[in-house]
N, C-alpha and C positions, 0 to 999 in steps of 0.2 A: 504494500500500500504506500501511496506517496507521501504521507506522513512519519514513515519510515526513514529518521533520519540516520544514515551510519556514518560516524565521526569515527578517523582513526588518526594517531597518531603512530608517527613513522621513528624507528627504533635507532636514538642516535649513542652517545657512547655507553658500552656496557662499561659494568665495573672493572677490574684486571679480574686474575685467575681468581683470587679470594674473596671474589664473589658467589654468593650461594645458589645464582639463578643464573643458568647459560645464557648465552646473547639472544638469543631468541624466545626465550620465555615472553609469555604476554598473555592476557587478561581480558576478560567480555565482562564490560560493565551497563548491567540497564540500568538506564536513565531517564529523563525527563527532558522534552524539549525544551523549558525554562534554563535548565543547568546548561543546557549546549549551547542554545542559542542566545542566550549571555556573554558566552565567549569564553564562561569561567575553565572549560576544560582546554582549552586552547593556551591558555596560561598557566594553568597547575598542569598538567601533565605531561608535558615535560620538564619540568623542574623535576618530576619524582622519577622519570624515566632515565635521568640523568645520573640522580645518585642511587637506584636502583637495578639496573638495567632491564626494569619489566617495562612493556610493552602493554599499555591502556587502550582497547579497541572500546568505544560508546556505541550500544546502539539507542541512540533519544529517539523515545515514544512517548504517549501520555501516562501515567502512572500505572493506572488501571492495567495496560497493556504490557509496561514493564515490568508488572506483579507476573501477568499471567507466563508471560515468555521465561520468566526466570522457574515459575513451577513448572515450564516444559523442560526443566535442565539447560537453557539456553542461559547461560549467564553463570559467570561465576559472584559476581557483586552485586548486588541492587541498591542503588542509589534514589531516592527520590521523597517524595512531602504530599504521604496521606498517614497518617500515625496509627490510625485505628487499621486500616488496614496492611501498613507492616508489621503491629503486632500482630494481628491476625495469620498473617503469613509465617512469622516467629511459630506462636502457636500451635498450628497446623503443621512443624515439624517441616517445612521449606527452609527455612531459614535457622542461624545459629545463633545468632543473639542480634539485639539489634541497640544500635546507640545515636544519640543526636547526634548531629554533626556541624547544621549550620543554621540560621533564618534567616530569613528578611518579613515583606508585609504582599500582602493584597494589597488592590486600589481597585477603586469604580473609576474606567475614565471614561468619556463621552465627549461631543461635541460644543464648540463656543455656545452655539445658542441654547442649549441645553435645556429639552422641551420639557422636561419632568420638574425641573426647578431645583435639582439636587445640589449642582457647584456647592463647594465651600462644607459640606456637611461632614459629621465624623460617626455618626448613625449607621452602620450598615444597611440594618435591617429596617431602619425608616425610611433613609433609602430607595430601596429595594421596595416598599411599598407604595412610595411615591411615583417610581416608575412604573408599574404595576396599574397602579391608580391612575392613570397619563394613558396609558399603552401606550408609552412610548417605545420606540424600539429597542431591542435590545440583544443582541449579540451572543449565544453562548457555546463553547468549544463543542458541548455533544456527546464529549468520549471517552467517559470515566477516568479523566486525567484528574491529578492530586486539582488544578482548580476549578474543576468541574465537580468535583467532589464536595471542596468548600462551597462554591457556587449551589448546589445544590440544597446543601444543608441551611445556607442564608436565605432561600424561598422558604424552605420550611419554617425558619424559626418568624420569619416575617406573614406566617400565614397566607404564603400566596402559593398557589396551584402552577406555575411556571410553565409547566407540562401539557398543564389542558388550553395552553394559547400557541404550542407550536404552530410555526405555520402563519401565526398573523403577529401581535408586535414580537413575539418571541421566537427569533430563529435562530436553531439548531444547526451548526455548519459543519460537524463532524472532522473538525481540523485541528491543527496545532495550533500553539497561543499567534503568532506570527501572521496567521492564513489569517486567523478568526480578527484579529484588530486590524487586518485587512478590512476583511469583510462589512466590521462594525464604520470602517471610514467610509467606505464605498455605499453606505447604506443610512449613514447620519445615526451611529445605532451605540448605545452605552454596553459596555464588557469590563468584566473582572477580570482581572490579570493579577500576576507576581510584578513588583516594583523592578525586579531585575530585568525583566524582560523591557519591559516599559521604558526602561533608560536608556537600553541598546536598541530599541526599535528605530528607526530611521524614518519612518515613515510616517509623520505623527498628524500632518496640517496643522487644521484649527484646531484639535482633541489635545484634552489637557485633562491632568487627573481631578475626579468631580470629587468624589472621597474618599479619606482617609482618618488612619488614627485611630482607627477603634480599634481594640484587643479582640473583638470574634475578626480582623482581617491578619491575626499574626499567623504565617508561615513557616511552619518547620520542618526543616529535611531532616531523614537518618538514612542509616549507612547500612548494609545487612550482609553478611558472608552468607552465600547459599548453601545450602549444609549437604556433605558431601555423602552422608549416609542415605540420601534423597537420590539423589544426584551423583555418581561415582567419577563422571568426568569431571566436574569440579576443580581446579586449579588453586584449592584450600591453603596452603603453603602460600603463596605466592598474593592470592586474593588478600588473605590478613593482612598479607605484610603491606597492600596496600589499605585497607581499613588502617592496619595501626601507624601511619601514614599520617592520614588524612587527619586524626583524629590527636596525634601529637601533639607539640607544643609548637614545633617547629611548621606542621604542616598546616595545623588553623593561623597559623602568622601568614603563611602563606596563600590562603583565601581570606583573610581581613586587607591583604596588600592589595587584593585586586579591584580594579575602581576604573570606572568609565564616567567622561567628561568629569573628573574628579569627585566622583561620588562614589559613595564604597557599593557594591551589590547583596552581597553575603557577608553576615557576623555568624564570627564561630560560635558556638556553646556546645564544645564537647566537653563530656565530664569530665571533670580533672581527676 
């Protein structure tokens, strides 16, 4: 499917001999088109490639979808921000433990003229009912990705049936975050996003973020080793070593570093 994005990085200096992983060792991480198309794996992964000599292949999909690929044994790491359902995954014996790793936020953006009347609010869920209450248009990914996920649970808690207006102001575009705030410009139409994506988007015009601030739009990724008693191809050895990586001291310095138009994208919070 074309929302199948595979990001690979290309395997530059291995370690010398006294390294633990030949040169050509390398790693299938599912991901999230947020994290890729951020750019953040374009900048952390080769730093670790570097002083690792493992080898990070991403394939970004919506979460939903990098849950299910990684219970097909496709993946040795799972990366991405639906909580209940990586514990879920945890649970269900897919997975071997699972830990924070990074956050950022939601935002509502929309159009300058802003026909719902939301600009400037910090309400989600009023929000969300003002737009609602408008039919005004509205934008949403469609595809059990981590913010389709959130998105979903903010119609509910806002009382609104979201589902039963497919098709008229609520349209479903079964895309990645990228396609869909296409979509929303091309259509004068409000969507929820991750802020990281939103910063490296290019493509913004008149659309500016309508809300923010509230604690139900805070975003949190974690990290999960696929567990290889599930899974026996699994690259367990190799996978941890980038979990325990990422999850360092040294490697949340290294995604607190990363920043577009000087703004940071991801704050670490892994447990210390």
């Amino acid at each position: 499917m074309t929302f199948h994005t595979l990001i690979s990085t290309v395997a530059v200096l291995a370690l010398g001999a006294g390294s633990a992983f030949a040169q050509d060792t390398s790693i299938l991480v599912q991901s999230t088109t947020s994290t890729a198309n951020s750019g953040l794996y374009d900048y952390l992964l080769p730093k670790f490639t570097d002083e690792s000599g493992i080898t990070v292949n991403v394939v970004a999909v919506g979460t939903g979808q990098a849950i299910k690929n990684a219970e097909n044994c496709d993946g040795d790491v799972l990366l991405v921000h639906a909580k209940a359902s990586e514990e879920k995954f945890v649970a269900d014996g897919f997975g071997v433990a699972r830990s924070d790793l990074m956050y950022n936020d939601f935002i509502i953006v929309g159009p300058e003229t802003d026909p719902a009347g939301v600009d400037g609010m910090s309400d989600a869920k009023a929000a969300m009912q003002k737009i609602a209450g408008a039919e005004a248009l509205f934008a949403s990914r469609g595809d059990d990705s981590g913010t389709h996920k959130k998105e979903t649970a903010l119609w509910k808690a806002a009382g609104v049936d979201a589902a039963a207006a497919s098709g008229g102001w609520y349209r479903e575009t079964g895309s990645g975050m990228g396609a869909t705030l296409n979509t929303a410009l091309g259509m004068n139409a409000y969507a929820l996003t991750d802020r990281a994506t939103w910063i490296s988007f290019e493509n913004k015009g008149d659309f500016d973020i309508a809300v923010e601030g509230d604690p139900e739009l805070f975003n949190q990724y974690g990290v999960i080793l696929v567990n290889p008693e599930k899974c026996p191809s699994v690259k367990a050895e190799a996978g941890q070593t980038f979990i325990d990586w990422l999850l360092s001291e040294h490697g949340q310095q290294v995604i607190a570093e990363y920043k577009l138009n000087d703004k940071q994208l991801f704050f670490p919070n892994a447990p210390k």
